[in-house]
C-alpha positions in Angstrom: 261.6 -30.4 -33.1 261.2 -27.3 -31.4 259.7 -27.5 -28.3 257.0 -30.0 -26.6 253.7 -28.5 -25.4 250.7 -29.4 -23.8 247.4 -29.4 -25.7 243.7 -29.0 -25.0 241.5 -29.5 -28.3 238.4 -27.4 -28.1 235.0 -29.2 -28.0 232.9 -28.6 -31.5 230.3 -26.9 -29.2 233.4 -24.3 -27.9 234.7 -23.5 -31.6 236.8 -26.8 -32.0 237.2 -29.7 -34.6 234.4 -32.0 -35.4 236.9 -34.7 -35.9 240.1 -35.9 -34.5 243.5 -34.8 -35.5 246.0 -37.3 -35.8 249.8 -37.1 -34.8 251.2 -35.1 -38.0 248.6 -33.0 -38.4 249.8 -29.1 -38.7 247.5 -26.3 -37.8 248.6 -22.8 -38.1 250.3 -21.3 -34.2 249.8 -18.2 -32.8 251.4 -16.7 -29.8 249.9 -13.5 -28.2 252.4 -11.0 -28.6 253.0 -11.0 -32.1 249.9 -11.2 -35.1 252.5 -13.4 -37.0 251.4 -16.9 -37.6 253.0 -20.1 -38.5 252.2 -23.5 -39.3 253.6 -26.3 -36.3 254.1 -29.7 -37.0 252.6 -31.8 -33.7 253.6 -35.2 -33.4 251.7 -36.3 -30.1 254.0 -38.0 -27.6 251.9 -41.4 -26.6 249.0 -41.3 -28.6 248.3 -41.5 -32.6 244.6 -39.7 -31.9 243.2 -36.7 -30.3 239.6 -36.0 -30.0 237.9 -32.8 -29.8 237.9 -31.8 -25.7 241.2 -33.7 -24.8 244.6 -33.1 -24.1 247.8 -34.1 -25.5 251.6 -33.8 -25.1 252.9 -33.1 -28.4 256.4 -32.3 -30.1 256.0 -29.2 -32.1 258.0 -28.5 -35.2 257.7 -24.5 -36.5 257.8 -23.8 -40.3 259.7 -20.5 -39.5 261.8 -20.7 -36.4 263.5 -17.4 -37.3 260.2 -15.8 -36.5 260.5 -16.4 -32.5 263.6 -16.0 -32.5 264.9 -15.6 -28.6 261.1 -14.7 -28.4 259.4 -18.5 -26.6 259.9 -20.0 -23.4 258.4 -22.6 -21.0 254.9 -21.2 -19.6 254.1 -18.9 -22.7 250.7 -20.0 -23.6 249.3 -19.9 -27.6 246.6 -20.9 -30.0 246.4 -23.5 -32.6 244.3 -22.2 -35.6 242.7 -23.7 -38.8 241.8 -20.1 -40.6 240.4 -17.4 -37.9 239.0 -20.8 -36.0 241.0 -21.4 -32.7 240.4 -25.2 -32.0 243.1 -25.3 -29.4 245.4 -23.8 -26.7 248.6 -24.9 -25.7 251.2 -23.9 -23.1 255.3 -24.7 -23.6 256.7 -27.1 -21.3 259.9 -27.6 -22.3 262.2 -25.3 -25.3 264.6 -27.5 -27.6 265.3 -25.2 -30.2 268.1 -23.3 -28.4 267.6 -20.2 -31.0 263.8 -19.7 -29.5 264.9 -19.4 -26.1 264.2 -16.4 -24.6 267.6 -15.6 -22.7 265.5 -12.8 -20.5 264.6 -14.3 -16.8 261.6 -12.1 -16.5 259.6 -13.3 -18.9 
């Protein structure tokens, strides 16, 4: 795990799912200061479901870690993708990946 995150899944009408994702499900991440993608494991924290339009706590693991390097930290904000489709946002609550940390105060 690399950090845990809040989630809000996109209504279908807003650009979201259809269906529900389930806790294992990995869409592609994107954070706003880099074009760099990668795909993030979620495991939700107290759920198995989430429909489109709700929110979820979720443990994230990132494919490429190295990529962020000292680069995340709690209260950066990005999107979870399937293609070009963003079908959710999520903010960083808390980092436990020390290596994504970034050691900067002023964010």
């Amino acid at each position: 795990m690399d950090f845990i995150a809040q989630l809000k899944y996109r209504t279908h009408e807003d650009g979201g799912r259809k269906t529900p994702a389930c806790s294992g499900y990995k869409p592609r991440l994107k954070f706003a200061f880099t074009d760099v993608q990668t795909f993030g494991l979620q495991t939700f924290i107290d759920k198995d479901w989430v429909y489109p339009g709700e929110e979820v706590t979720a443990k994230i693991k990132i494919s490429d870690p190295e990529l962020f390097a000292g680069q995340l930290y709690p209260g950066i904000e990005f999107e979870l993708r399937e293609s070009a489709r963003i079908i959710a946002t999520g903010v960083i609550l808390m980092i436990v990946n020390s290596m994504l940390n970034k050691t900067n105060a002023y964010h």
